[in-house]
C-alpha positions in Angstrom: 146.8 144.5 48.7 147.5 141.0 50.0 150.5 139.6 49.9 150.8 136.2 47.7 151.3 132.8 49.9 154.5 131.9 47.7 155.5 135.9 48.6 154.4 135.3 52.0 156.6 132.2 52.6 159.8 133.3 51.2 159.7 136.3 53.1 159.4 134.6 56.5 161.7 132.4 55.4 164.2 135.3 54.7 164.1 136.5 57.7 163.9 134.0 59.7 166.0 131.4 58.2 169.7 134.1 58.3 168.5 135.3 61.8 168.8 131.5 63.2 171.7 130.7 61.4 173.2 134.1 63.1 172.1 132.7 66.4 173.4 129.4 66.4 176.9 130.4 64.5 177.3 132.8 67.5 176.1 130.4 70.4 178.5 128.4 69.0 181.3 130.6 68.9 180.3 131.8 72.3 180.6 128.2 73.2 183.9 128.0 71.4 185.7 131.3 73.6 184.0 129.7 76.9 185.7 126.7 76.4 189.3 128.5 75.6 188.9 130.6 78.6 187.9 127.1 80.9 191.6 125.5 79.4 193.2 128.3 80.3 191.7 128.1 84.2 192.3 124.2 84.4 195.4 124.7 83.1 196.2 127.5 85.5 194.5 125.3 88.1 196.7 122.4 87.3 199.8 124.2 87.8 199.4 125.8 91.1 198.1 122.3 92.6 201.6 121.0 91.4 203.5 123.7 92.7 201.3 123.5 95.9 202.0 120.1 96.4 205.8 120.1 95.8 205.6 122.8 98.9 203.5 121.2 100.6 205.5 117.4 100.6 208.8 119.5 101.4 207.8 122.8 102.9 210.6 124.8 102.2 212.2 127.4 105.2 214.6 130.2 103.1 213.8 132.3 100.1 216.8 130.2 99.0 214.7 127.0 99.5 211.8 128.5 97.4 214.2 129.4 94.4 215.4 125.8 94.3 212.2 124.3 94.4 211.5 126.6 91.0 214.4 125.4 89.8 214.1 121.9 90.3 210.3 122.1 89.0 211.3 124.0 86.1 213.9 121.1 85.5 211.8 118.5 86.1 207.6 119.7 85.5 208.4 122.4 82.4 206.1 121.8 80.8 203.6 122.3 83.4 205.3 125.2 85.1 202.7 128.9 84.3 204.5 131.7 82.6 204.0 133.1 85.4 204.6 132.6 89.4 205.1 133.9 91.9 205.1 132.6 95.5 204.2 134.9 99.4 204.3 134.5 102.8 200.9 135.4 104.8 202.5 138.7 105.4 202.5 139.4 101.7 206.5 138.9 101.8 207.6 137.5 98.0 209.4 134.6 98.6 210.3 133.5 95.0 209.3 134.7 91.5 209.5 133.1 88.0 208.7 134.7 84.7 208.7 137.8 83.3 205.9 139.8 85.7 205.2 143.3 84.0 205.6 146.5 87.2 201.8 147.0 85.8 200.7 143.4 87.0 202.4 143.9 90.6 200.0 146.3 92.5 197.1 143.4 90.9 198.8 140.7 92.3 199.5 142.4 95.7 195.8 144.0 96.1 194.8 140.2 95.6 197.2 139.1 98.4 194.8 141.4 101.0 191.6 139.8 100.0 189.9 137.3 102.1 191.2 133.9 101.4 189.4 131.8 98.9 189.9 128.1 99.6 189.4 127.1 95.7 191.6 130.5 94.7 190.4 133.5 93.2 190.6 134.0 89.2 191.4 137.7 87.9 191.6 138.4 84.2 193.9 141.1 83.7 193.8 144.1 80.9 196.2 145.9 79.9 195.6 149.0 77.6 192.2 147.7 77.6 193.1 144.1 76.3 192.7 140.9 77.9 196.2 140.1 78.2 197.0 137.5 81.7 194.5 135.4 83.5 195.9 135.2 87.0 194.9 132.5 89.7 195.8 133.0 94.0 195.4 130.4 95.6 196.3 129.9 99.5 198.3 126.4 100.6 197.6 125.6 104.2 200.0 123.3 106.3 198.1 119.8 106.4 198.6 119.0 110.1 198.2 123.1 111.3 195.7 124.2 108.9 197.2 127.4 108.7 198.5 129.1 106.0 201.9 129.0 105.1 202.0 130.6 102.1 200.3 131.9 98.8 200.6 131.1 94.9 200.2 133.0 92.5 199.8 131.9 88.9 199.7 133.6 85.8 199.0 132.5 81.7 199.0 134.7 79.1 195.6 135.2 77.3 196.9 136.2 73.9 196.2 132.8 72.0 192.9 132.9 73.3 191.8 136.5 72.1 193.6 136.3 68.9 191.6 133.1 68.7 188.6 134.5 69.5 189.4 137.3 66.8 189.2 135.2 64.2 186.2 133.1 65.1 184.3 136.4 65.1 185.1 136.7 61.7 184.6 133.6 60.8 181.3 133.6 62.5 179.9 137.2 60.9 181.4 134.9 57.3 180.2 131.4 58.1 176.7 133.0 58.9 176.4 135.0 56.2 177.7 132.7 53.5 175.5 130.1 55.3 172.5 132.5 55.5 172.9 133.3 51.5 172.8 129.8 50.7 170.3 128.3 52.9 168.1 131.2 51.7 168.6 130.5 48.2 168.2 126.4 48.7 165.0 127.1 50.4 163.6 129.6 48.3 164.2 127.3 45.3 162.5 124.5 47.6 159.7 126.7 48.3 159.3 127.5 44.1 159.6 123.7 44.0 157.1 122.7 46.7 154.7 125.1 45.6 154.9 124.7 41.6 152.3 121.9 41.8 149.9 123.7 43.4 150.4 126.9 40.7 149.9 124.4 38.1 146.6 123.2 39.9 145.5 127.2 39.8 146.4 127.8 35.8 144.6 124.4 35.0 141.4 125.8 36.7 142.1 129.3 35.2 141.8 127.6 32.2 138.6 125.9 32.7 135.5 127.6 31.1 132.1 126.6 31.2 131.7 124.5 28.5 135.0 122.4 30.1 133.6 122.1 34.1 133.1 118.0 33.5 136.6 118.0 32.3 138.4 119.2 35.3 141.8 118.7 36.3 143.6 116.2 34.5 145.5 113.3 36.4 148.9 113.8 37.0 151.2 112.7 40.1 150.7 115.4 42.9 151.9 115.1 46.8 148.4 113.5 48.9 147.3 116.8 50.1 147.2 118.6 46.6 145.7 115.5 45.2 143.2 115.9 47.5 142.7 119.4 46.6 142.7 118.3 42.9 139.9 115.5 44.0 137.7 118.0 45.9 138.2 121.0 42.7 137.3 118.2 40.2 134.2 116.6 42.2 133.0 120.5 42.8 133.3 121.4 39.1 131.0 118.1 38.2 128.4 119.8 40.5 129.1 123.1 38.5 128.8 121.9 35.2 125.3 119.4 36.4 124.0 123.2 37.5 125.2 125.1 35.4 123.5 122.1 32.4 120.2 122.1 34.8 119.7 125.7 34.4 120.3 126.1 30.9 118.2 123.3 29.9 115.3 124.7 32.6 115.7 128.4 31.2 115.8 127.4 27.7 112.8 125.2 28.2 110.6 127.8 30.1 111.7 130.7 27.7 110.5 128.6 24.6 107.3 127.7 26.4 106.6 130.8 27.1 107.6 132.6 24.0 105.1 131.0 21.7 101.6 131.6 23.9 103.1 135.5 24.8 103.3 136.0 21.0 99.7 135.0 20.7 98.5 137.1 23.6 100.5 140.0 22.3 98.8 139.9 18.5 95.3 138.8 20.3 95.8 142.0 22.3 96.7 144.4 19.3 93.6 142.7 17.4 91.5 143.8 20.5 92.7 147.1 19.9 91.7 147.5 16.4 88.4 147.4 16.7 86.8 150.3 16.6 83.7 149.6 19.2 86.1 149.5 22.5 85.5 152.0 25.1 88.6 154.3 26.3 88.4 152.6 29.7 89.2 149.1 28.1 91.2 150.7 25.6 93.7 152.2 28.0 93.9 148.3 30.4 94.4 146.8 26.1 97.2 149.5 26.3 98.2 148.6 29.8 98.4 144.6 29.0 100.1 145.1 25.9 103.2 147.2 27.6 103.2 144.7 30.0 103.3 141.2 27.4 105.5 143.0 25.3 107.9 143.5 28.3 107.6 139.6 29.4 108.5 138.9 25.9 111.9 141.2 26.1 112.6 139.3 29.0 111.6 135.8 27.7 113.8 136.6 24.6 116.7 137.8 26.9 116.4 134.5 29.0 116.3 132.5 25.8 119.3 134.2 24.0 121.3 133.8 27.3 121.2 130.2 27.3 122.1 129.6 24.0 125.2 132.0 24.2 126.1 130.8 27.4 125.5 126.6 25.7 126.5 127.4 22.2 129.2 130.4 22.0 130.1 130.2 18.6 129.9 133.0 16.1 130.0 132.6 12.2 130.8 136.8 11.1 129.3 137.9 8.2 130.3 141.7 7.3 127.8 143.6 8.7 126.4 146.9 7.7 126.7 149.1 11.1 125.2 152.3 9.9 122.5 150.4 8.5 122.1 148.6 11.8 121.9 151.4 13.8 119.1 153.3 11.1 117.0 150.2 11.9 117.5 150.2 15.7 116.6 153.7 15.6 113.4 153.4 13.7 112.6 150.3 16.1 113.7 152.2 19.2 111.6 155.5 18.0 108.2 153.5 19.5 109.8 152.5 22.8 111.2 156.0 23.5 107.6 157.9 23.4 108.1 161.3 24.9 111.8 161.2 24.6 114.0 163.2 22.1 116.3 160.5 20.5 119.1 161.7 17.8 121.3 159.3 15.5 124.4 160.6 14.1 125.8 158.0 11.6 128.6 159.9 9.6 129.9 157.2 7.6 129.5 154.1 6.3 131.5 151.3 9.3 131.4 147.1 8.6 132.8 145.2 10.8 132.6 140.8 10.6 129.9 139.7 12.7 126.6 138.2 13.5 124.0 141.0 12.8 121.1 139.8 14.3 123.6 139.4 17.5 124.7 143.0 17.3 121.1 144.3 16.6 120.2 142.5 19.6 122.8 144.0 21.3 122.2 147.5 20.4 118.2 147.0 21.0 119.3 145.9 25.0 121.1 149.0 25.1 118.6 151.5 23.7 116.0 149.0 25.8 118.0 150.2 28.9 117.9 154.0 28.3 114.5 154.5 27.5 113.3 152.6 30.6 115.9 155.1 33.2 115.1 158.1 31.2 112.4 160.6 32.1 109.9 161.9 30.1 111.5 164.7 28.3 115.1 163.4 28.4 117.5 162.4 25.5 118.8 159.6 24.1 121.3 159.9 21.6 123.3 156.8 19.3 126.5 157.8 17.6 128.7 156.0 15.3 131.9 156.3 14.3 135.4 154.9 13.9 138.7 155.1 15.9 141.7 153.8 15.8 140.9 150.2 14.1 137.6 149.8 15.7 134.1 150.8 14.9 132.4 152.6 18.1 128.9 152.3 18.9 127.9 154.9 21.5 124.4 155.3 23.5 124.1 157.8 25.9 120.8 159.3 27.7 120.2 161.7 30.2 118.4 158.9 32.7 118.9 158.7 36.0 122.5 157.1 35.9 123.6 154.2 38.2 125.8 154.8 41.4 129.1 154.1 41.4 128.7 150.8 44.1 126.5 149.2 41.3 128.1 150.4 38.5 131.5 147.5 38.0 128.6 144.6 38.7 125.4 146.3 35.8 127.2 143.7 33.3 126.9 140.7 35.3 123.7 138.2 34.9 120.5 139.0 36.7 121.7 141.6 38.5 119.7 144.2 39.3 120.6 147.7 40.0 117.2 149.3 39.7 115.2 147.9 43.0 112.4 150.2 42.5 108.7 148.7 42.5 108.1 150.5 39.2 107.1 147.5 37.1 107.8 149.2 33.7 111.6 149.3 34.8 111.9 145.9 36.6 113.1 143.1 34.4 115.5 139.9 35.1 118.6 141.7 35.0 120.1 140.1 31.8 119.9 143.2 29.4 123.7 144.2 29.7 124.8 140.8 30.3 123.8 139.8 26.7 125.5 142.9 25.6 128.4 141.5 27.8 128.6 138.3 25.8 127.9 139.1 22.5 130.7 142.0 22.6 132.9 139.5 23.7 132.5 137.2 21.3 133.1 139.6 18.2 136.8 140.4 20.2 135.0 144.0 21.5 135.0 145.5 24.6 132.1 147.6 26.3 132.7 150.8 28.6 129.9 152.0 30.9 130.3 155.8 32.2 127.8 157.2 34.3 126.6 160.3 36.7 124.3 159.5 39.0 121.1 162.3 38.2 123.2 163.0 35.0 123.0 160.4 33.0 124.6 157.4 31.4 127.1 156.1 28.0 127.4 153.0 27.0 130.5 152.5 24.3 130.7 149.6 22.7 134.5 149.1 20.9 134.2 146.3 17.6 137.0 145.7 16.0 136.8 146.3 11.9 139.4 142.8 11.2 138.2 139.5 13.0 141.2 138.7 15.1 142.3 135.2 15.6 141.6 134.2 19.4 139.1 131.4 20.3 135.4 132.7 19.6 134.4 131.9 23.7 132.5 134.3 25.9 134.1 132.7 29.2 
């Protein structure tokens, strides 16, 4: 089963739509830590240039001197003094210290000491207990007219701020995107409802159009350009509809009433030609022959004729019709076409229903029509009636040759054919159940076809015994 463009649509969007805003909430926060972590490295970077160049404008000689010069920065630069310092000799001697240096944070800051010399300094973050907890920068200061190194700095910042910082934009990234996804979905699945509900109403509007309404169309109403031009391109198609759909009605009609009037002349010309008692049985049996076949252009002239007009002029005045009666007189009609089968009525009861009897008896006659043409010699056709559950049932079933099940859901549509055999006494236009189609429609029935191939087939027709109130229209 294929999934609905509106379905389609808001699925994508779904997924797609909290999946970006996922992405680009944790870019951002990505972006976000990056940046804390860069502060925290210019910061560091700041602080060791000052202390650098405080040693380097007065290059202390003692331990003592080095103490002093923390002092006096620590007096004068606080706020730019690390939490951390510490200051070596190139032998890895300490010369001075400041802060509070944890024993764990020693063997670091010595191991970086041994390293090869970085001229920019060497950044190490630091975990304790598995937790980022110092970001520590060594740096060596050379002696501007020697080049050579005269001592190393080592700065230190605690990282704390910056996790617990990037703690909390977690979680107010996994919030953000989720409240953001929730409503972003729901704006745009209302958008999409919006954006699509003119072209909905385009589709009930021409699920609403029946034949009789094809030069109607769609009415005007404001609609964005490209559904207006769907609206323009539906409305000019149904004009063609409606000018073929007119054509053919008015050519069918036409052809059947020409036709019906010199057939009926040939047919009682022929069965004159047949009463007279002089004719051979050689030109009796091609009388025979002709009459079978003039009497079978006329079903089908009769068929084309009553099409049209139900198909022009659905409109049905009921009557209360007799159905056991109806069926007694299809039966006794039916008893000529069905030579050499065995056909049984069962009418238990007296059934009216409101309706159009000639319409019904046509309806019945196309049925019974139908099973004496795919039933063989020797078979059975049998026509029940009876009542059920509000509804008088009209059944026919024979013992024919059935229709396969790939034909079987199209036998009601017009001028199809499911028979394609040569046989010319079972050929006709393909209209037969069709009628049946439209005139059980148009008493509020319904029509079931059951069939076996090489078993047989049952036609059920379903009338209701009340006329319900529902517009009298076969499409």
């Amino acid at each position: 089963m294929r999934m609905s463009l509106r379905r389609q649509l808001s699925l994508w969007y779904a997924l797609v739509i909290p999946l970006l805003i996922l992405i680009v909430t944790f870019i951002a926060q990505q972006i976000m830590v990056e940046g804390l972590y860069d502060a925290v490295d210019e910061r560091l970077q700041y602080r060791t240039e000052l202390v650098a160049r405080a040693i380097i404008a007065n290059p202390p000689t003692t331990t003592q001197d080095y103490y002093d010069l923390i002092k006096w920065l620590t007096e004068q630069q606080l706020p730019y003094i690390p939490a951390v310092l510490r200051i070596s000799d190139p032998q890895q001697n300490i010369l001075a210290a400041f802060g509070d240096i944890p024993a764990s944070m020693i063997p670091i800051m010595d191991h970086h000491l041994l390293l090869p010399e970085v001229e920019k300094g060497r950044y190490e973050t630091i975990r304790i207990g598995g937790r980022e907890m110092l970001q520590l920068y060594t740096v060596p200061v050379h002696d501007p007219s020697t080049l050579k190194t005269i001592a190393f700095i080592q700065t230190g910042d605690s990282l704390a701020s910056v996790v617990e910082a990037r703690d909390k934009l977690w979680r107010y990234t996994l919030i953000t995107g989720t409240i953001g996804s929730a409503v972003a979905l729901l704006v745009g699945l209302l958008i999409i409802r919006r954006g699509l509900n003119p072209l909905d109403t385009i589709l009930s509007r021409v699920q609403e159009i029946r034949s009789k309404d094809l030069a109607v169309g769609l009415p005007e109403e404001p609609r964005p350009p490209e559904l207006q031009q769907l609206a323009d391109s539906l409305n000019s198609m149904l004009r063609r509809l409606d000018m073929a759909f007119r054509a053919r009605e008015v050519f069918v009609a036409g052809v059947s009433h020409d036709l019906k009037t010199p057939l009926t002349v040939l047919e009682g010309q022929i069965d004159v030609m047949l009463m007279e008692p002089s004719i051979n049985t050689e030109t009796k049996q091609a009388l025979n022959s002709m009459a079978r076949g003039v009497r079978r252009l006329v079903r089908m002239t009769n068929n084309l004729l009553l099409n049209a007009q139900l198909e022009s002029n659905p409109i049905l005045t009921p009557e209360e019709v007799n159905l056991r009666e109806l069926l007694n007189e299809v039966a006794g009609e039916a008893r000529v076409l069905a030579e050499g089968l065995n056909l049984e009525v069962s009418t238990p009861e007296v059934v009216a229903v409101p309706g159009d009897y000639d319409l019904l008896k046509q309806m019945l006659l196309n049925v019974v029509d139908n099973a004496t043409k795919f039933t063989p010699k020797g078979g059975s056709i049998e026509l029940v009636l009876r009542r059920a559950e509000g509804c008088a049932i009209l059944e026919v079933s024979d013992t024919g040759q059935g229709i396969s099940p790939e034909h079987l859901p199209h036998v009601a549509e017009p001028f199809y054919k499911a028979d394609t055999s040569p046989n010319s006494e079972r050929r006709g236009v393909g209209l037969g159940l069709a009628i049946v189609k439209h005139i059980i429609d148009l008493h509020n029935g319904q029509v079931e076809i059951r069939s076996q191939e090489g078993v047989g087939t049952t036609v059920t027709m379903h009338l209701p015994l009340e006329l319900r109130d529902r517009q009298q229209d076969v499409f």
